[in-house]
Residue frames relative to the residue before (quaternion, step in Angstrom):
aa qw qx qy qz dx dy dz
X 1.0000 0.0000 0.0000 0.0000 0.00 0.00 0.00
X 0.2228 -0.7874 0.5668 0.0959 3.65 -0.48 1.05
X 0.8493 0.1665 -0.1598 0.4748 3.57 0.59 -0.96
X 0.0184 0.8254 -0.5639 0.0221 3.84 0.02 0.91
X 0.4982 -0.7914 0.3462 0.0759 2.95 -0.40 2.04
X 0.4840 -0.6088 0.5502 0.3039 3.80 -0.81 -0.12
X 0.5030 0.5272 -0.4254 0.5368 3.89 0.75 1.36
X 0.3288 -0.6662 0.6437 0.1837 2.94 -1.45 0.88
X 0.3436 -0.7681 0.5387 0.0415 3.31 -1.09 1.41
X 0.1607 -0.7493 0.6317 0.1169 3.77 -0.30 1.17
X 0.1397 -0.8083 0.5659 0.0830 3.85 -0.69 1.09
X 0.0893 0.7497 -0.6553 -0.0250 4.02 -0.19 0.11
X 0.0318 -0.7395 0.6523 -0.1634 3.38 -0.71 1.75
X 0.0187 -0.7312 0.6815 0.0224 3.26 -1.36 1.16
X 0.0104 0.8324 -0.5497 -0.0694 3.71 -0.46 0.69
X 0.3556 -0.6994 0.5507 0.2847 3.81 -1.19 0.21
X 0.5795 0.4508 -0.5375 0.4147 3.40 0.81 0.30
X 0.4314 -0.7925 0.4137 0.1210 3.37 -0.77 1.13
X 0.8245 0.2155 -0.0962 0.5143 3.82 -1.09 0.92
X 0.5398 0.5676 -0.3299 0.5269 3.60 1.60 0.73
X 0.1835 -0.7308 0.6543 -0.0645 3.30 -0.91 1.66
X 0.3460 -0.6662 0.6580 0.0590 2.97 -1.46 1.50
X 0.0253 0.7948 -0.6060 -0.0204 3.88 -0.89 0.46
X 0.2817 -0.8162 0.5029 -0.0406 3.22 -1.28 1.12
X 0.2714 -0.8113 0.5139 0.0633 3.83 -0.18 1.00
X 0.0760 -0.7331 0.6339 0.2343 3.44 -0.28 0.38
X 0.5883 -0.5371 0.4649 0.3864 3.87 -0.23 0.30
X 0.8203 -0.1052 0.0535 0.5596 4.12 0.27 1.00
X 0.5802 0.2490 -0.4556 0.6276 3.62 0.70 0.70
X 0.8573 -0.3790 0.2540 0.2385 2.77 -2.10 0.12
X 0.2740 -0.7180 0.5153 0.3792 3.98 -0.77 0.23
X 0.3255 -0.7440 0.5762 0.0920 3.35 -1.60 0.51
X 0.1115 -0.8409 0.5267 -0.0556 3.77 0.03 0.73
X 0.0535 -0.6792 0.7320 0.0056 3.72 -0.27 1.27
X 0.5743 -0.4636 0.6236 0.2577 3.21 -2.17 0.51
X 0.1700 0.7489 -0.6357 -0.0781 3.59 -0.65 -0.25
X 0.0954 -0.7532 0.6286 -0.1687 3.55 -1.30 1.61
X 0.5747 -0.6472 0.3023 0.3993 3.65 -1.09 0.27
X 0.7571 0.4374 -0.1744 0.4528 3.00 1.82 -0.59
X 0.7135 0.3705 -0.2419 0.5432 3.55 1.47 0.50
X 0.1647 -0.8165 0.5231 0.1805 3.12 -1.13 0.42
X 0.3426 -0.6529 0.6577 0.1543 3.63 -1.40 0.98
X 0.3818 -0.4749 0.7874 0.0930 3.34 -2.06 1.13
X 0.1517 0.5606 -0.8067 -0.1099 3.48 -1.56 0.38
X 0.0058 -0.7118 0.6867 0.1475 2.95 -1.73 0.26
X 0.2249 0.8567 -0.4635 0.0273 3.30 -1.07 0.48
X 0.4655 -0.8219 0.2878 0.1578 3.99 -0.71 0.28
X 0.1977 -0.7098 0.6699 0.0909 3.62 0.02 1.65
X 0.0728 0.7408 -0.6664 0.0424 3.16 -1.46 1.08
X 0.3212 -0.8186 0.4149 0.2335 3.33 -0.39 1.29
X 0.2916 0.6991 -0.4978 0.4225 3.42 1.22 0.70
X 0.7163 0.5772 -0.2664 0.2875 3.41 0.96 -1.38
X 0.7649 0.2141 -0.1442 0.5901 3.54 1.39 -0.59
X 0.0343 -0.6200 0.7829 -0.0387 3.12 -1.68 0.60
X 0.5924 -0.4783 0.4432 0.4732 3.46 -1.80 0.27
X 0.5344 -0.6432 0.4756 0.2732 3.19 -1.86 0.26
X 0.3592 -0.7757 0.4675 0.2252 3.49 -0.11 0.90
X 0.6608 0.6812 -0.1777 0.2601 3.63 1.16 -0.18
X 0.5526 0.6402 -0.1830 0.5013 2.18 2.31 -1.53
X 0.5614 -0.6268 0.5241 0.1314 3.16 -1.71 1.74
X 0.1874 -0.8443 0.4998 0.0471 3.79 -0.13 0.96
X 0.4195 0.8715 -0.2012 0.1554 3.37 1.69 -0.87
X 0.0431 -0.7261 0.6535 0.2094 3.95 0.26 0.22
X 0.2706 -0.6107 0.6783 0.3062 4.01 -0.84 0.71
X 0.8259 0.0039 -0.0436 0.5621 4.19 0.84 -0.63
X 0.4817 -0.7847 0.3894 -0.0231 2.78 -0.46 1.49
X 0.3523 -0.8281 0.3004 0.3162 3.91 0.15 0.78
X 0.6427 0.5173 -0.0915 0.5577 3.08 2.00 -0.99
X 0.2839 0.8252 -0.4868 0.0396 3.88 -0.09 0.18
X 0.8246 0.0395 -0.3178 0.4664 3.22 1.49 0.15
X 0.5557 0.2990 -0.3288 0.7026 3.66 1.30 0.22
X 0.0078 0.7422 -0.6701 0.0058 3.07 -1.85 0.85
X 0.5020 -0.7267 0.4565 0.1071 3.08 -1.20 1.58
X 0.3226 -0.8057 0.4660 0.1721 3.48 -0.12 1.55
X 0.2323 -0.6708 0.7029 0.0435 3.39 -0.99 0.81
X 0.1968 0.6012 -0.7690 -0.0920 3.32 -1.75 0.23
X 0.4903 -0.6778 0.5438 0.0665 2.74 -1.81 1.75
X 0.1300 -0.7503 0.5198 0.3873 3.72 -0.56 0.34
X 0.3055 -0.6215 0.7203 0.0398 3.06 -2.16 0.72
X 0.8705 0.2112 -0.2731 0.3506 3.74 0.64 -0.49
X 0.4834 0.5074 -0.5579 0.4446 3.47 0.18 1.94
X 0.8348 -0.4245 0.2584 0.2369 2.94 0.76 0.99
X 0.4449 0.8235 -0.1953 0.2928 3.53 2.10 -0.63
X 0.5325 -0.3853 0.5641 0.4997 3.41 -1.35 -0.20
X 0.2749 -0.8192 0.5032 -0.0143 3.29 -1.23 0.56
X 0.7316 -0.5752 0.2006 0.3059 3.47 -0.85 1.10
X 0.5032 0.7059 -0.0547 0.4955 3.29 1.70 -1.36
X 0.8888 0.1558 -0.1531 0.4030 2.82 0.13 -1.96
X 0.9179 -0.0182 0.0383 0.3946 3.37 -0.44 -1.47
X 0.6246 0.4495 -0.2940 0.5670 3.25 1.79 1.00
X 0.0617 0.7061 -0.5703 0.4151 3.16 2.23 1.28
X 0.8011 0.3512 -0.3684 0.3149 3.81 -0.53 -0.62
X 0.5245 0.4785 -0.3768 0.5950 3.87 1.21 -0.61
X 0.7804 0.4561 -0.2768 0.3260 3.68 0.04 -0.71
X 0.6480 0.4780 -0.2344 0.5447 3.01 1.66 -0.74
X 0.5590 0.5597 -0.3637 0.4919 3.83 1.18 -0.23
X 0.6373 0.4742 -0.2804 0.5388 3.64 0.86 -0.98
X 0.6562 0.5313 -0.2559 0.4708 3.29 0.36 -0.81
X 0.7264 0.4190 -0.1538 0.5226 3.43 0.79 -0.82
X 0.5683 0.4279 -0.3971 0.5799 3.45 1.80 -0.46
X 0.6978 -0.5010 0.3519 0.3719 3.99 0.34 -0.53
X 0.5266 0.4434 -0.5503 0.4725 3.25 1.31 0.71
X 0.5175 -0.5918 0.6124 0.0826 2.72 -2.40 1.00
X 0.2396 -0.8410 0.4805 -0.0661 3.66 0.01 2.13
X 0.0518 0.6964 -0.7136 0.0555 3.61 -0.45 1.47
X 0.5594 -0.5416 0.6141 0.1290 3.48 -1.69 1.11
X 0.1274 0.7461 -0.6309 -0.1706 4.06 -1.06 0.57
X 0.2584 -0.7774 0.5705 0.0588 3.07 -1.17 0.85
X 0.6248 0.4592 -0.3035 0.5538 3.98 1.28 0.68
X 0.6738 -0.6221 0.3085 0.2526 3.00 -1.41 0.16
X 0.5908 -0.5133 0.3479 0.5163 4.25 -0.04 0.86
X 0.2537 0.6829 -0.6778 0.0994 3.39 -1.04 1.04
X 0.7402 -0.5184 0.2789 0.3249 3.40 -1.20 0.46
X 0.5119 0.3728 -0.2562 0.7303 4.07 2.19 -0.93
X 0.4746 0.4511 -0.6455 0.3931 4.66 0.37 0.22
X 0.8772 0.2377 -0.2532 0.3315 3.24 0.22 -1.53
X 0.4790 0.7546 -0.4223 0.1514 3.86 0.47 -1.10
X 0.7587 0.2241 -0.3865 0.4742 3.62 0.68 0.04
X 0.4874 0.6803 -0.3053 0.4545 3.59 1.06 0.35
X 0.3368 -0.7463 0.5281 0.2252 3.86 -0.52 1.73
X 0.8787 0.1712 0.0886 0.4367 3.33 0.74 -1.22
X 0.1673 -0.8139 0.5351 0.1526 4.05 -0.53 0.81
X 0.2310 -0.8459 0.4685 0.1078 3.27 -1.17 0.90
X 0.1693 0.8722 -0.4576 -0.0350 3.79 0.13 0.94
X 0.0344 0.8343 -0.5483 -0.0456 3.35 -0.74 1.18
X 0.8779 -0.0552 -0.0807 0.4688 3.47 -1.32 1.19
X 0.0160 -0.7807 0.5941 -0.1932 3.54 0.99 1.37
X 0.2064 0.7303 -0.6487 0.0577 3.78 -1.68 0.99
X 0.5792 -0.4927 0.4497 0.4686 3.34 -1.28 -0.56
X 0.9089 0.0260 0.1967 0.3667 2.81 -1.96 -0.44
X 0.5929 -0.5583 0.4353 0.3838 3.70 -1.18 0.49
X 0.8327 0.1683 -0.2556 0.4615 3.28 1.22 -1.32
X 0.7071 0.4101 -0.3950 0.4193 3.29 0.35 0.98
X 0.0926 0.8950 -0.4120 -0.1438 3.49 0.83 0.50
X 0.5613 0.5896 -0.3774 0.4415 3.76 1.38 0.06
X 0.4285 0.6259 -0.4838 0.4366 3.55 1.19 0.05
X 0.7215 -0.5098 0.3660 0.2924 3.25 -1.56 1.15
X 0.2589 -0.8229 0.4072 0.3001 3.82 -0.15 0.38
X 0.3777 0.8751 0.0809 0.2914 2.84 1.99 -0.37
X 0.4879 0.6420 -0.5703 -0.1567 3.54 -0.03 -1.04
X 0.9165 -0.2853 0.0958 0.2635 2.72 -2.51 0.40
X 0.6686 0.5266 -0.2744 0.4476 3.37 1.59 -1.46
X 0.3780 0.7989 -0.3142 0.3468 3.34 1.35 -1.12
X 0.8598 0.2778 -0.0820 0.4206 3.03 0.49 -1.77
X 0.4659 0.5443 -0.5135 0.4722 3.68 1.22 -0.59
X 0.6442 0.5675 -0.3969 0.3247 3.70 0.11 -1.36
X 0.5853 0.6240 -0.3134 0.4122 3.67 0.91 -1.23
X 0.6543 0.5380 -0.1803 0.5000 3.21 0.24 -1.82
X 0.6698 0.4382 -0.4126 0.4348 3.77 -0.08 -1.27
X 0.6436 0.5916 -0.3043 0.3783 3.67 0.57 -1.77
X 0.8731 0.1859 -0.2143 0.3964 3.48 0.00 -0.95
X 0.4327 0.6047 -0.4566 0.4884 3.58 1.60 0.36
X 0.5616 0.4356 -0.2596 0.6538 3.88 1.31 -0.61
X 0.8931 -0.2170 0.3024 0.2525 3.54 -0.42 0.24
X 0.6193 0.5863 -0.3065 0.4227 3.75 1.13 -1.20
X 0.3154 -0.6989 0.6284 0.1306 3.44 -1.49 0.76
X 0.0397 -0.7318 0.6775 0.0616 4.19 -0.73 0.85
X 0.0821 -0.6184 0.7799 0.0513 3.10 -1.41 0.78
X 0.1497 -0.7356 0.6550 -0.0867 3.52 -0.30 1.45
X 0.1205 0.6366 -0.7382 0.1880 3.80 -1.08 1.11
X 0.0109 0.7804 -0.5986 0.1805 2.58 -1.51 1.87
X 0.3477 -0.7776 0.4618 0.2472 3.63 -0.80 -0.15
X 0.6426 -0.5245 0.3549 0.4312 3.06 -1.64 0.03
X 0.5913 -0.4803 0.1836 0.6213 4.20 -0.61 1.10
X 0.4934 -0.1499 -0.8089 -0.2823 0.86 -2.31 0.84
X 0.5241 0.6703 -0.3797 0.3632 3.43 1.27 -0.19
X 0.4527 0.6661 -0.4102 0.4280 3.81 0.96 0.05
X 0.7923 0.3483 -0.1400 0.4810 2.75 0.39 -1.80
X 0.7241 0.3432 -0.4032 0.4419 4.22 0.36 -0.71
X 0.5959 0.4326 -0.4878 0.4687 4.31 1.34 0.91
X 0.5850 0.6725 -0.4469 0.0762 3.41 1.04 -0.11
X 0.3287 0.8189 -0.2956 0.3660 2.99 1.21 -0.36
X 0.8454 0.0726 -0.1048 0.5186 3.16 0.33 -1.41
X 0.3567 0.6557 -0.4274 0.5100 3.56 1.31 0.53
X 0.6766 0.4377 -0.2680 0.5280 3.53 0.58 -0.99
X 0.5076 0.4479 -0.5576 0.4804 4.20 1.11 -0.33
X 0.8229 0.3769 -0.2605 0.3361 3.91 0.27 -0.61
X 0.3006 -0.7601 0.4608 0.3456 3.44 1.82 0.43
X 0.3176 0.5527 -0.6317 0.4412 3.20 -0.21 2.35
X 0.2939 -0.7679 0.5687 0.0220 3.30 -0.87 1.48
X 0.1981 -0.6767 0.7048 0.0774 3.43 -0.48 1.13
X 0.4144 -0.5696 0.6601 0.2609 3.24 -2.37 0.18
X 0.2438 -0.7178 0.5614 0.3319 3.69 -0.50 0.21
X 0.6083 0.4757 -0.4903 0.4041 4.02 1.03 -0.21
X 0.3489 -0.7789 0.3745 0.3625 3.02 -0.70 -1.59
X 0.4432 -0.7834 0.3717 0.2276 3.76 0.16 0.85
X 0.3621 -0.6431 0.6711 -0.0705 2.41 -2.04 1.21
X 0.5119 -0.7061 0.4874 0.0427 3.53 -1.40 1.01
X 0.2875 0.7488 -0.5469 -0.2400 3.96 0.65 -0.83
X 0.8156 0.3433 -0.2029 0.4194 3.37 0.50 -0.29
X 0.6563 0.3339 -0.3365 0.5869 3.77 0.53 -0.24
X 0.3837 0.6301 -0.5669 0.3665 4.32 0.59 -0.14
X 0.6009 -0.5986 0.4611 0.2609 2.87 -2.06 0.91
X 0.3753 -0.7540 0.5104 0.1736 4.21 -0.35 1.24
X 0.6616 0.5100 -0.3444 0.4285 3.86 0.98 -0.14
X 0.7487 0.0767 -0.3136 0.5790 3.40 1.03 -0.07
X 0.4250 -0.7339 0.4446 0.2883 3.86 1.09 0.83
X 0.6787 0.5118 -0.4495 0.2748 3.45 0.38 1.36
X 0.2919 -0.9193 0.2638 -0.0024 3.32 -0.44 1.38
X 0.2952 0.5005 -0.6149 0.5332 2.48 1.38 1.94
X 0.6277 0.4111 -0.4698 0.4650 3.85 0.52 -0.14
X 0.2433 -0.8139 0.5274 -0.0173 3.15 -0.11 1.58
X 0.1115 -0.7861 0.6024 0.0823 3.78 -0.69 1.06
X 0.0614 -0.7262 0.6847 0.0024 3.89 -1.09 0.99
X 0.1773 0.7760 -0.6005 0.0761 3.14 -1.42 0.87
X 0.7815 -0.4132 0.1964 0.4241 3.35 -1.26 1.01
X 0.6890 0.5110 -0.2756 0.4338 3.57 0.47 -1.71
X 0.7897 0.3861 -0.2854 0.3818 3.31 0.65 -0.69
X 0.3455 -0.6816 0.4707 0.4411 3.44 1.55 -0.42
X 0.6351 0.4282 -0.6008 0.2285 3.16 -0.14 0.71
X 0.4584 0.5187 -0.5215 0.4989 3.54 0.93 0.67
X 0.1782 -0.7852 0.5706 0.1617 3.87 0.14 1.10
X 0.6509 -0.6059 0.3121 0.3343 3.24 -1.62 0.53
X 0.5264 0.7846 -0.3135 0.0950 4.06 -0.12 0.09
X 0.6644 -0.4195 0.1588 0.5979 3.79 -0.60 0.68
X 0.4774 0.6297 -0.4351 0.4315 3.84 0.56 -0.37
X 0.8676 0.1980 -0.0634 0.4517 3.14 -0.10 -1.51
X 0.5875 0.5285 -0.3562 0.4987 3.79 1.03 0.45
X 0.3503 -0.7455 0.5397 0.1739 3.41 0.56 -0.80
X 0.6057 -0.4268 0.4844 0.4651 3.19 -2.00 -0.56
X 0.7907 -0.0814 0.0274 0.6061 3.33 0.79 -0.87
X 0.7955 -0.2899 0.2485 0.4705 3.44 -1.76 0.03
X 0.6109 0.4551 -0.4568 0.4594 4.15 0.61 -0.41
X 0.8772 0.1920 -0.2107 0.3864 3.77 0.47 -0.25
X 0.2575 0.6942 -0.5657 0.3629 3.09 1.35 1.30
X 0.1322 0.8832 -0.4374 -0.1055 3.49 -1.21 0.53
X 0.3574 -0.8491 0.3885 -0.0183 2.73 -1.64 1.44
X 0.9081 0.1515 -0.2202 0.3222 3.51 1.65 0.63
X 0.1527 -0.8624 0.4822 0.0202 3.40 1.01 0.97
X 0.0892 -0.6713 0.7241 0.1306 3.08 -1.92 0.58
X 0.2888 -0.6799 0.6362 0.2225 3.37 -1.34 0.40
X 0.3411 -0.6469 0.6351 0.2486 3.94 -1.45 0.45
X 0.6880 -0.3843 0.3764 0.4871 3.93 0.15 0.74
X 0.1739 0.6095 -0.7372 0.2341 3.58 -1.23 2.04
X 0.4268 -0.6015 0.5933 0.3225 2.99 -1.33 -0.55
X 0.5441 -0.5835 0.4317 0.4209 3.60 -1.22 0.50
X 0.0841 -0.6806 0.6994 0.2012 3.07 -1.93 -0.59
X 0.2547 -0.6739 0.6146 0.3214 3.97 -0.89 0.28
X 0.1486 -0.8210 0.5219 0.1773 3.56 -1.44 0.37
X 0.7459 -0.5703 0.1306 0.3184 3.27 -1.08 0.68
X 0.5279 -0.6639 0.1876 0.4953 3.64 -0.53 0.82
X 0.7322 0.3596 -0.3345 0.4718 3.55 -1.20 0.80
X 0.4739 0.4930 -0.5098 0.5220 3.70 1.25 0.92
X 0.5031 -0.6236 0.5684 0.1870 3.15 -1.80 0.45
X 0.1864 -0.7719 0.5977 0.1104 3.72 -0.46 0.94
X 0.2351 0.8739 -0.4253 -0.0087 3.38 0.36 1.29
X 0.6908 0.2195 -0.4145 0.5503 3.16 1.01 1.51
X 0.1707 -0.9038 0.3922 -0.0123 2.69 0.35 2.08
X 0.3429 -0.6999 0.4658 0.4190 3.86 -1.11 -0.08
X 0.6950 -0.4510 0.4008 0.3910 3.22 -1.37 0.17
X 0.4602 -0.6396 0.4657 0.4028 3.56 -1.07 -0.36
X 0.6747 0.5517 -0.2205 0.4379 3.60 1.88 0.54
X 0.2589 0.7008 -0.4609 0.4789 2.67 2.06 0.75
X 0.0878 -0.7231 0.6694 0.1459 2.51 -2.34 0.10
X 0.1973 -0.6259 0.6899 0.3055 3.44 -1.26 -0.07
X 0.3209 -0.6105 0.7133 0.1245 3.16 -1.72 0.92
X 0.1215 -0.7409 0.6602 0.0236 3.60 -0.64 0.64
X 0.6816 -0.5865 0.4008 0.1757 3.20 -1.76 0.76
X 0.5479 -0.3970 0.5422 0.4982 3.70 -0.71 0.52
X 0.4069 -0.7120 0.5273 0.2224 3.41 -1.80 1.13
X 0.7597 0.1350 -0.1951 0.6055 3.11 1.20 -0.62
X 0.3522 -0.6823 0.5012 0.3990 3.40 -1.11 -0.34
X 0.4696 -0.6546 0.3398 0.4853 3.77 -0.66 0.31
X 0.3890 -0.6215 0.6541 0.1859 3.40 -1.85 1.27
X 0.5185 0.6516 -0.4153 0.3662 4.01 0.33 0.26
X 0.1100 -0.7165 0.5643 0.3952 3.51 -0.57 -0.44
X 0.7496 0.3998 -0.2168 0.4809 3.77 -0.40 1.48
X 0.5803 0.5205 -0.2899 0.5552 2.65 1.87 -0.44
X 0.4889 -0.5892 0.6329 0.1149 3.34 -1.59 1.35
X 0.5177 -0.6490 0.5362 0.1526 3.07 -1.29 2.09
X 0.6539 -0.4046 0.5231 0.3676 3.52 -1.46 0.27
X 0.7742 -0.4390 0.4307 0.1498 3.93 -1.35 0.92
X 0.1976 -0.5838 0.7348 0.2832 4.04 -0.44 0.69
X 0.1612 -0.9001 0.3927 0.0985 2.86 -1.81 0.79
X 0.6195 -0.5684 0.4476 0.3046 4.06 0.00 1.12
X 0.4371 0.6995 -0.5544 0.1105 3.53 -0.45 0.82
X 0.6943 -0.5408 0.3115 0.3585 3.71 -0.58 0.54
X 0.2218 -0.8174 0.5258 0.0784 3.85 -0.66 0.96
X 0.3517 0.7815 -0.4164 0.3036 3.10 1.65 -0.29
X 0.7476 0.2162 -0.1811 0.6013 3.86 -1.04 1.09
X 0.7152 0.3893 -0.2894 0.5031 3.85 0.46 0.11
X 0.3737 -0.7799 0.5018 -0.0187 3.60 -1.44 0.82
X 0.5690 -0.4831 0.5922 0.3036 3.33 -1.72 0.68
X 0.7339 0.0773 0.0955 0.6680 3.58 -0.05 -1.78
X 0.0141 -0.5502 0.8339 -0.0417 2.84 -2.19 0.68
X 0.0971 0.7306 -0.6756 -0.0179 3.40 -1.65 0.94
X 0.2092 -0.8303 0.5054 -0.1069 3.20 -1.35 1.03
X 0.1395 -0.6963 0.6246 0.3248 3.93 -0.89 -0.08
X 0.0117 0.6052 -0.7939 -0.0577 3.27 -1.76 0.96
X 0.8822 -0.0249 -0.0991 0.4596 3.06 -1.78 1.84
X 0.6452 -0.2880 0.2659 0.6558 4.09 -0.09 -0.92
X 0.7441 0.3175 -0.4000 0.4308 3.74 0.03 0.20
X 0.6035 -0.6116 0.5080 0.0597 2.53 -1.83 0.62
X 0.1617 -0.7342 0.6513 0.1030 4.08 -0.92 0.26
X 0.3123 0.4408 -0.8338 -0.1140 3.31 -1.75 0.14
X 0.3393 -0.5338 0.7739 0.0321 3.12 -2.13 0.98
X 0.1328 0.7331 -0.6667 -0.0212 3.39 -1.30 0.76
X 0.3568 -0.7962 0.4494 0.1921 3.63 -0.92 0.78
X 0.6860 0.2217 -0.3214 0.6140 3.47 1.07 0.44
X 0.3949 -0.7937 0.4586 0.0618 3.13 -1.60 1.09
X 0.5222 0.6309 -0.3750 0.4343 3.51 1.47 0.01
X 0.5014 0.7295 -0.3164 0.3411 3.08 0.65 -0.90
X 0.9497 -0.1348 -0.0678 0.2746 3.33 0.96 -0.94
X 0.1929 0.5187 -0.5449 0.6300 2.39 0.87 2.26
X 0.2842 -0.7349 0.5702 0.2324 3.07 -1.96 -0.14
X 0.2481 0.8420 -0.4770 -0.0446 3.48 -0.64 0.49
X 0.2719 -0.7765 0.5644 0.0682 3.72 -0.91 -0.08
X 0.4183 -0.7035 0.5637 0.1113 2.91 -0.80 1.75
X 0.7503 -0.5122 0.2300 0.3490 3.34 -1.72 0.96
X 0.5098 0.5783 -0.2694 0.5771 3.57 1.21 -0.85
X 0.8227 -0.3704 0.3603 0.2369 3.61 -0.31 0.07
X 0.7936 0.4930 -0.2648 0.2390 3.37 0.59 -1.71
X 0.2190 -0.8243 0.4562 0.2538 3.70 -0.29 0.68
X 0.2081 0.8494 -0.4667 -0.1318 3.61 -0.81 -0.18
X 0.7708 0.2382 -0.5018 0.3120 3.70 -1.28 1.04
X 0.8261 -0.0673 -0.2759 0.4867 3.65 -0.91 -0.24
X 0.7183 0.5132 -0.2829 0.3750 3.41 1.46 0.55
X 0.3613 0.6931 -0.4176 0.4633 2.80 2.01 0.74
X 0.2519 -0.7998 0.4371 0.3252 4.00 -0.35 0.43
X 0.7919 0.4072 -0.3303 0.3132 3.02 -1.52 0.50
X 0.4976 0.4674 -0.4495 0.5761 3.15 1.51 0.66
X 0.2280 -0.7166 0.5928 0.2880 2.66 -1.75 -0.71
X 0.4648 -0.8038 0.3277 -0.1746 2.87 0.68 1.70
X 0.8562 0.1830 -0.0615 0.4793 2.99 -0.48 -2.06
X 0.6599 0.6043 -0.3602 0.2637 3.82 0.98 -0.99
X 0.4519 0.7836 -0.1915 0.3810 3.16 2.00 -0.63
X 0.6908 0.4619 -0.2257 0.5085 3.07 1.27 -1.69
X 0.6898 0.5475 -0.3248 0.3449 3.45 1.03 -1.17
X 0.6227 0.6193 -0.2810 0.3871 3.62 1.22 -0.97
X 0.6516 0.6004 -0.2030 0.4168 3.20 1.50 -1.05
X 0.5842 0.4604 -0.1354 0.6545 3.36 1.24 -0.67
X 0.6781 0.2621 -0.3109 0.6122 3.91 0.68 -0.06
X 0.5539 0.3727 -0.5227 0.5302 3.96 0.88 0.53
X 0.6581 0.3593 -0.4861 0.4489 3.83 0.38 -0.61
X 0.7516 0.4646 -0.3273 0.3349 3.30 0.13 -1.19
X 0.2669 -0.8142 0.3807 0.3478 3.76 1.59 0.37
X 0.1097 0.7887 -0.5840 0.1578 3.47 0.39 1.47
X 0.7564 0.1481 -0.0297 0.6364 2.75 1.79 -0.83
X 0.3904 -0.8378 0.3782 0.0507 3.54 -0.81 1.28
């Protein structure tokens, strides 16, 4: 989770898998751990405060060799949906690329056919709507036709999203590249990171297969092969047939989904988040559409770095992963450094 909002999130889970506790980390406050059973239900509450994170000023951006040293693959980052943002808490991803040899322009308009056309590769992180409406399409219809054309001509998207509200205001233009987003957001009980006991920071590795095979996760050579990523709490997504799910879930995931309805009463209790099975579905996916190229990811921490006021760091500055090589590999598959 990259942007954690300033709201206090009432959760009412009911699950049917029996004697299974869901647990929740706020990034530097305290964890919370409900029971969850077929025959009971658990309240969590707790508080994402976007106070809590900021980039990491520490984090080593440095390429010792740089992929780019005399041509450089132009990139433009968006800026005008509302997104995380080159600057802010995607200062450490922007600085790494940059530091690999790409040449980082900022947009600030809406997708048009003269925004993108001198531009190898588009960057969109945690696109939405409107403050008060942040599930609204971030998008519009033309928005999205333009997209689609671009990477059907040649263009590379590296689309990064989260678990709602940012799912839902990309699906739209996700759905132009037949990608299914979750609108909840998923849990882990058994593959989750065990040092900060919370099982949305989902942990994938090779041994376990869930680091799928693909130029991403191989590299140029054996130093930028990778074998263990964490996520900070997203939601899944399924990709289209003939993509690579190369951070796959377990079959003991889950997605939590939103209450279907919300309650029309005053007093009346909303309908139940709901437990459904993540099994067969994916962090990253990458793909070719027409001549271009896609990777979609469904959490946004992961690749960046920040650190909450307390100390606690997490993604390509979280240790023992490999994290940051991820971001870099990804960005040598669009930029077809790697094939």
């Amino acid at each position: 989770m990259c942007a954690r909002l300033l709201v206090v999130l009432y959760l009412t889970v009911v699950c049917a898998i029996t004697a299974m506790a869901v647990q929740f980390t706020v990034p530097g406050t305290r964890q919370i751990t409900k029971p969850v059973t077929a025959s009971a239900e658990s309240s969590v509450e707790y508080i994402y405060s976007s106070s809590e994170q900021r980039s990491d000023p520490e984090f080593n951006a440095r390429v010792a060799l740089p992929s780019y040293n005399n041509k450089h693959p132009r990139v433009l980052f968006d800026e005008a949906h509302n997104n995380d943002t080159s600057s802010g808490r995607y200062k450490p991803f922007t600085d790494l690329i940059t530091s690999d040899g790409y040449r980082v322009t900022t947009n600030s308009t809406r997708f048009s056919s003269r925004t993108l056309k001198d531009y190898q590769i588009l960057v969109i992180v945690n696109a939405s709507g409107p403050s008060a409406s942040r599930d609204a399409s971030a998008f519009t219809e033309e928005e999205c036709d333009v997209a689609s054309k671009w990477v059907n001509d040649g263009g590379s998207l590296l689309l990064i999203t989260d678990q709602a509200p940012y799912s839902t205001a990309v699906a739209e233009l996700a759905k132009r590249f037949a990608v299914d987003l979750t609108k909840g957001y998923t849990v882990e009980p058994v593959h989750f990171n065990k040092e900060s006991s919370d099982q949305t920071e989902i942990v994938f590795t090779r041994e376990e297969g869930l680091v799928g095979d693909h130029a991403i996760t191989n590299g140029r050579d054996p130093n930028e092969r990778i074998n263990r990523v964490i996520c900070f709490t997203g939601t899944s997504l399924k990709g289209p047939e003939g993509s690579v799910s190369f951070l796959k879930l377990a079959s003991t995931a889950m997605d939590v989904l939103p209450p279907e309805r919300k309650a029309t009463v005053t007093g009346e209790a909303s309908s139940d988040h709901r437990p459904v099975t993540a099994a067969g579905r994916a962090i990253g996916v990458a793909f070719g559409f027409g001549k271009g190229r896609i990777v979609v990811f469904t959490e946004a921490a992961m690749l960046t770095a920040q650190v909450t006021p307390g100390g606690i760091r997490f993604g390509m500055n979280f240790g023992g992963t490999d994290n940051r090589q991820l971001a870099l590999n990804t960005m040598h598959w669009l930029s077809r450094l790697l094939n």
